[in-house]
ZASE-145764 format. One line per field, with one value per residue: residue in one letter; x, y, z of N, C-alpha, C, O in turn. Coordinates in steps of 0.05 Angstrom, whole numbers. Layout:
// ZASE-145764
r <- c(a, ...)
n_u <- c(X, ...)
n_v <- c(Y, ...)
n_w <- c(Z, ...)
ca_u <- c(X, ...)
ca_v <- c(Y, ...)
ca_w <- c(Z, ...)
c_u <- c(X, ...)
c_v <- c(Y, ...)
c_w <- c(Z, ...)
o_u <- c(X, ...)
o_v <- c(Y, ...)
o_w <- c(Z, ...)
END
This chain:
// ZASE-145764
r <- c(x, x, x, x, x, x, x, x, x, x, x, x, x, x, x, x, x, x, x, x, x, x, x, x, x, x, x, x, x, x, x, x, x, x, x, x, x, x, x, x, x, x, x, x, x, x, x, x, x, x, x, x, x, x, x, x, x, x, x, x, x, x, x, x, x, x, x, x, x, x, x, x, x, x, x, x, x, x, x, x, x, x, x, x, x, x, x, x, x, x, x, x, x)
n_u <- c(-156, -114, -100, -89, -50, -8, 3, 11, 61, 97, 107, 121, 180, 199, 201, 236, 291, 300, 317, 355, 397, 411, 434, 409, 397, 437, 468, 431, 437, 500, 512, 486, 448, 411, 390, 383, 327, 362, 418, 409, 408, 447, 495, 490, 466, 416, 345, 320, 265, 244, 270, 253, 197, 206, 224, 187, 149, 181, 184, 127, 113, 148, 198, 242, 261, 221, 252, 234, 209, 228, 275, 308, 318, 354, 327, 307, 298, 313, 362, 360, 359, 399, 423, 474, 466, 410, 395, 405, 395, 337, 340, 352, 321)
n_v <- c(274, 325, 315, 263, 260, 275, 245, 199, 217, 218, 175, 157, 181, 164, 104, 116, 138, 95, 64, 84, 75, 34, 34, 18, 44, 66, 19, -7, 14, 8, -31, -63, -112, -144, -143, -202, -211, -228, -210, -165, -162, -180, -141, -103, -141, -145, -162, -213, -209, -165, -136, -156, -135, -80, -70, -89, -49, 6, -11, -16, 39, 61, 79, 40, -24, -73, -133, -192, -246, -232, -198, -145, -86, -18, 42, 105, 137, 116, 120, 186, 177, 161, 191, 239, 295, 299, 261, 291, 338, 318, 292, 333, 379)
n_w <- c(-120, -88, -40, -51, -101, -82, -39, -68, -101, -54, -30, -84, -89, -46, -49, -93, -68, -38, -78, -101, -51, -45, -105, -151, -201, -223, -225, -262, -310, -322, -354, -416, -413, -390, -313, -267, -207, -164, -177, -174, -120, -91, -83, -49, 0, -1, 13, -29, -50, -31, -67, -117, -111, -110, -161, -187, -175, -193, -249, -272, -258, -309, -290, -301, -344, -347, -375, -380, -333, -277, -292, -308, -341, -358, -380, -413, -375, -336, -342, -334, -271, -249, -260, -228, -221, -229, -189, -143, -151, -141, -87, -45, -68)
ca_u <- c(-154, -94, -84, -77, -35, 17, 16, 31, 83, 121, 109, 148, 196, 205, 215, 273, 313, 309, 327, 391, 398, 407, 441, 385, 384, 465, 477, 418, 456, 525, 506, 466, 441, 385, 404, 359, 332, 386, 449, 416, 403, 474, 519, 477, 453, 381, 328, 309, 233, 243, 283, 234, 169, 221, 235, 161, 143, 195, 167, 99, 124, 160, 230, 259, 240, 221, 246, 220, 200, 243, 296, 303, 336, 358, 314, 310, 293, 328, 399, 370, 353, 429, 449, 484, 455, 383, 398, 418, 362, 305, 346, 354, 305)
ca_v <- c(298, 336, 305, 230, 267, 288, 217, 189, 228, 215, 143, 150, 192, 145, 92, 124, 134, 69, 59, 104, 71, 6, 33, -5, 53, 61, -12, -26, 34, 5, -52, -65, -137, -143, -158, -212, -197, -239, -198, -141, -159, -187, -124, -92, -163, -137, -192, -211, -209, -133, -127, -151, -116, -54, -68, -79, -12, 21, -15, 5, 76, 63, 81, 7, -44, -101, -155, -221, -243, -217, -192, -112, -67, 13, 57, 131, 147, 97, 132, 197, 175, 150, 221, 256, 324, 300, 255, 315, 350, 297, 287, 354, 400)
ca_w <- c(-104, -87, -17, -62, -116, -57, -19, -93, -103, -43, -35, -108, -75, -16, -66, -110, -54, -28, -102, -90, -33, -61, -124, -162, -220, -235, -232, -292, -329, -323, -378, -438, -414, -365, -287, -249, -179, -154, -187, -161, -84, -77, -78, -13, 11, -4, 5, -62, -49, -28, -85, -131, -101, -121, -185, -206, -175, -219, -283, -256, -268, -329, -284, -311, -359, -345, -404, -381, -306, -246, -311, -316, -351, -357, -399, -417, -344, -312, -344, -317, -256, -243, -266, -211, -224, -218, -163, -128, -143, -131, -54, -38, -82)
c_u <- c(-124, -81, -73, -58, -4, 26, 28, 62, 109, 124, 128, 173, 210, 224, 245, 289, 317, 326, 360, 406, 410, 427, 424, 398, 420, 473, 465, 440, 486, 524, 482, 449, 416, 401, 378, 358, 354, 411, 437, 413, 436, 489, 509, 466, 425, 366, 320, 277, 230, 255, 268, 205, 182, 216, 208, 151, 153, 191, 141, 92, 136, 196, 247, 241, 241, 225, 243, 215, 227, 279, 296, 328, 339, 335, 319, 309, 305, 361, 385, 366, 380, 431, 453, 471, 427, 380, 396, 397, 341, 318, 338, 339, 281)
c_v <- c(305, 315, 271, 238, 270, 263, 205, 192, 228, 184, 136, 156, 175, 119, 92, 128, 115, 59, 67, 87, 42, 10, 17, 28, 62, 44, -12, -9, 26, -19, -58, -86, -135, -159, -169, -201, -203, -221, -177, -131, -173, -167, -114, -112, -153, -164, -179, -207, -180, -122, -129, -142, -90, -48, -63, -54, -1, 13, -8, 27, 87, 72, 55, -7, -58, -122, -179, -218, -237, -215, -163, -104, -33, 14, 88, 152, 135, 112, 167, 208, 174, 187, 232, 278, 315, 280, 274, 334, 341, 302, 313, 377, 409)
c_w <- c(-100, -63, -28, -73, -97, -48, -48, -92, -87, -27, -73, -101, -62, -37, -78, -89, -45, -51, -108, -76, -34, -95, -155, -192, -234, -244, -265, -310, -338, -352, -395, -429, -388, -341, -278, -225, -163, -151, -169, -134, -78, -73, -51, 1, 21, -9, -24, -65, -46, -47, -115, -132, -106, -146, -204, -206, -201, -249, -283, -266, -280, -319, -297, -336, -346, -365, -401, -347, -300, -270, -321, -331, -353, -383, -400, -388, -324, -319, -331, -288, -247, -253, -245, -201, -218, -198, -145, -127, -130, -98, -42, -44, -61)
o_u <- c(-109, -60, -55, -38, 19, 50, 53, 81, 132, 144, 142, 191, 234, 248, 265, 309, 341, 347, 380, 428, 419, 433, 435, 418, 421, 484, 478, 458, 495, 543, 459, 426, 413, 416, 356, 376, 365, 423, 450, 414, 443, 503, 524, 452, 415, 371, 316, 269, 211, 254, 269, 193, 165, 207, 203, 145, 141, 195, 135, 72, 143, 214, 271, 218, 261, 205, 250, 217, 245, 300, 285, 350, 318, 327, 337, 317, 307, 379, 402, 367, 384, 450, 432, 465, 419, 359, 379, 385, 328, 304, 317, 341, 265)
o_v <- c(289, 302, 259, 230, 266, 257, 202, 176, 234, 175, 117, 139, 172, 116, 78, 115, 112, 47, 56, 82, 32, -11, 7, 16, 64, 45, -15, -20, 35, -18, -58, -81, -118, -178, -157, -187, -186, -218, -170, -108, -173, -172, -118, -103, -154, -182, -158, -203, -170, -97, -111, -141, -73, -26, -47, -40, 3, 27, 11, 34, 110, 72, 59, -3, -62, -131, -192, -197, -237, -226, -158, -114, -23, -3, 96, 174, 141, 113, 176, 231, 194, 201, 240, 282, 325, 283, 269, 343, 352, 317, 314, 395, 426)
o_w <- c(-111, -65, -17, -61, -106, -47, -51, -86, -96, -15, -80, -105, -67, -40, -76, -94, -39, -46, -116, -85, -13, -107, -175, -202, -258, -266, -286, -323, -359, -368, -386, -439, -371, -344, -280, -216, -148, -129, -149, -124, -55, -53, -32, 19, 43, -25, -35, -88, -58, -47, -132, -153, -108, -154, -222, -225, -222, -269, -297, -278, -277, -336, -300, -344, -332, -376, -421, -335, -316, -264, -342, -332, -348, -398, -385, -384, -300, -302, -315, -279, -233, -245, -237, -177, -197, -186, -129, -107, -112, -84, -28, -28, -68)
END
């Protein structure tokens, strides 16, 4: 139904900005190598358990890879998710 299609959508919403929020989708972008949940709950002292209940979402929804357990990496959506310009949009649109 529409009224599920809508809550989806901003339960994804809700998500990516925590994702922002967190830098979670710049960071993977900054390097070729996959970051564990670890690397990537230390720069915001993000629990790592909320950090990986994140991360799977966003593989979930194809925003990240996932390349082995709790080991992600950037993908085609994850660089332009980090883009500025559609940051900016998604926040504010």
């Amino acid at each position: 139904s529409k009224h599920l299609a809508n809550s989806k959508q901003g339960r994804q919403m809700a998500m990516i900005k925590i994702g922002y929020d967190l830098e979670i989708f710049t960071t993977l972008t900054s390097r070729a190598e996959p970051y564990s949940v670890e690397e990537l709950s230390v720069p915001k002292g993000a629990d790592p358990l909320l950090i990986s209940r994140l991360m799977r979402f966003f593989a979930a929804n194809r925003m990240i890879t996932e390349t082995s357990q709790n080991f992600f990496t950037a993908n085609k959506y994850t660089k332009g998710l980090s883009d500025p310009r559609i940051r900016g949009g998604l926040l504010h649109g």
